[in-house]
C-alpha positions in Angstrom: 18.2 28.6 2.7 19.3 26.7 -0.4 19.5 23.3 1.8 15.7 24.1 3.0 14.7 24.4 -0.8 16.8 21.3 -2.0 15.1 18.9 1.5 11.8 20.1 0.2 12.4 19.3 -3.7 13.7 16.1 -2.6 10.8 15.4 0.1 8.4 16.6 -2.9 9.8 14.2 -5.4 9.9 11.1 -2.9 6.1 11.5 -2.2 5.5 11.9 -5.9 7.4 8.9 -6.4 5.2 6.7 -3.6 2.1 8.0 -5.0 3.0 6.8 -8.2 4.0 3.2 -6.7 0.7 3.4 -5.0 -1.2 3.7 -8.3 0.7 0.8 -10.2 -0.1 -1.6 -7.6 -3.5 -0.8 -7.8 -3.0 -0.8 -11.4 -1.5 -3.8 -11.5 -4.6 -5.7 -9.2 -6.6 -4.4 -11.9 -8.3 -1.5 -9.9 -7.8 2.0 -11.2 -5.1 3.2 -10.0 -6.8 6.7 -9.5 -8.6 5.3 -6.4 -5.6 5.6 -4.3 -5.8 9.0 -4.0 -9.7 9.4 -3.0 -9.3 8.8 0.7 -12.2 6.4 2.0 -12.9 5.1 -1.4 -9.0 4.3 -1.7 -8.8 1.7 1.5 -12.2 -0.1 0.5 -10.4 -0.6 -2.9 -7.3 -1.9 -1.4 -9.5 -4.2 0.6 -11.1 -5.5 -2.5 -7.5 -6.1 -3.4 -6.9 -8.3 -0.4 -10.0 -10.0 -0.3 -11.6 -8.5 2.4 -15.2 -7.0 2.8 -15.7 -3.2 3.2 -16.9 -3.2 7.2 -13.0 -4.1 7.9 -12.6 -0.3 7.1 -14.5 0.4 10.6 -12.4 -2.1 12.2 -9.6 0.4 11.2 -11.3 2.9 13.4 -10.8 1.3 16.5 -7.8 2.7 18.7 -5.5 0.2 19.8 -7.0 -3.0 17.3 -6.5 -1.0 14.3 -3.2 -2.1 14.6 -3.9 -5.2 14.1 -6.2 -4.9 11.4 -3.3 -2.8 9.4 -1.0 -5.2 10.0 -3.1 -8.2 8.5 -4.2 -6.1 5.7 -0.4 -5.2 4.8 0.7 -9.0 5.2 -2.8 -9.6 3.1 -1.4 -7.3 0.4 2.0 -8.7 0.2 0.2 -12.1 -0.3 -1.8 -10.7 -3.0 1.6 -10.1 -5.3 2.7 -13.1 -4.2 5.6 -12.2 -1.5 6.3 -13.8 2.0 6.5 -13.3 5.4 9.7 -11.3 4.8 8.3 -8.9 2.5 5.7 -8.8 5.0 7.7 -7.2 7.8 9.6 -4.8 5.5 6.5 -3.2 4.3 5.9 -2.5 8.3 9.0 -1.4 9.2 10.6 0.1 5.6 6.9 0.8 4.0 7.8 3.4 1.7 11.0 1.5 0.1 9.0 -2.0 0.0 6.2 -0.1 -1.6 8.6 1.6 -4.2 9.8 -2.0 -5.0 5.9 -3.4 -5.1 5.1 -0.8 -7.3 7.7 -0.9 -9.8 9.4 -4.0 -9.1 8.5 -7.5 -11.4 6.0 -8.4 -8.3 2.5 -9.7 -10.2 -1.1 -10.0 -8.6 -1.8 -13.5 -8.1 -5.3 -13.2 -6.1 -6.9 -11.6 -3.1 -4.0 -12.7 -0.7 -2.4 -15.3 -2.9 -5.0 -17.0 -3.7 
């Protein structure tokens, strides 16, 4: 029983701490960072951030493409702070560590996907 209450303080403060890495990097693009947590309104904020227009949020609502879509919007966004390829691929596979390090890490917005 004590285990069960310690996973769920620890799962509790791990999604506190990703919503709060969330916010800065909207923060730090210059968005409000209160945005992140209003669903729809969130993602067409984001893709402000990566420089694309709001009808790419229906392409996310195809099954199968959305994949693709998600995956040029994340390697949009780590262009955005000015990261590579590399970063890229661990905010796919290791999302919620790469966004901790976007978040509070030294990373600065240089433009709607680096430019």
């Amino acid at each position: 029983m004590i285990i069960s209450i310690l996973l769920i303080l620890i799962t509790i403060a791990l999604v506190v701490l990703e919503f709060i890495a969330w916010w800065k990097i909207y923060v730090k693009a210059g968005k409000p960072g209160w945005a992140f947590i209003v669903p729809i309104y969130g993602t067409l904020v984001l893709l402000e951030i990566v420089g694309k227009p709001w009808w790419w949020l229906l392409l996310f609502l195809i099954p199968g493409l959305n994949l693709i879509w998600i995956i040029w919007m994340i390697n949009l966004l780590s262009k955005s702070f000015g990261k590579d390829v590399g970063f890229t691929l661990g905010l796919i596979f290791l999302g919620p560590i790469f966004i901790l390090i976007l978040g509070f890490g030294s990373a600065k917005y240089v433009g709607a996907a680096g430019k």
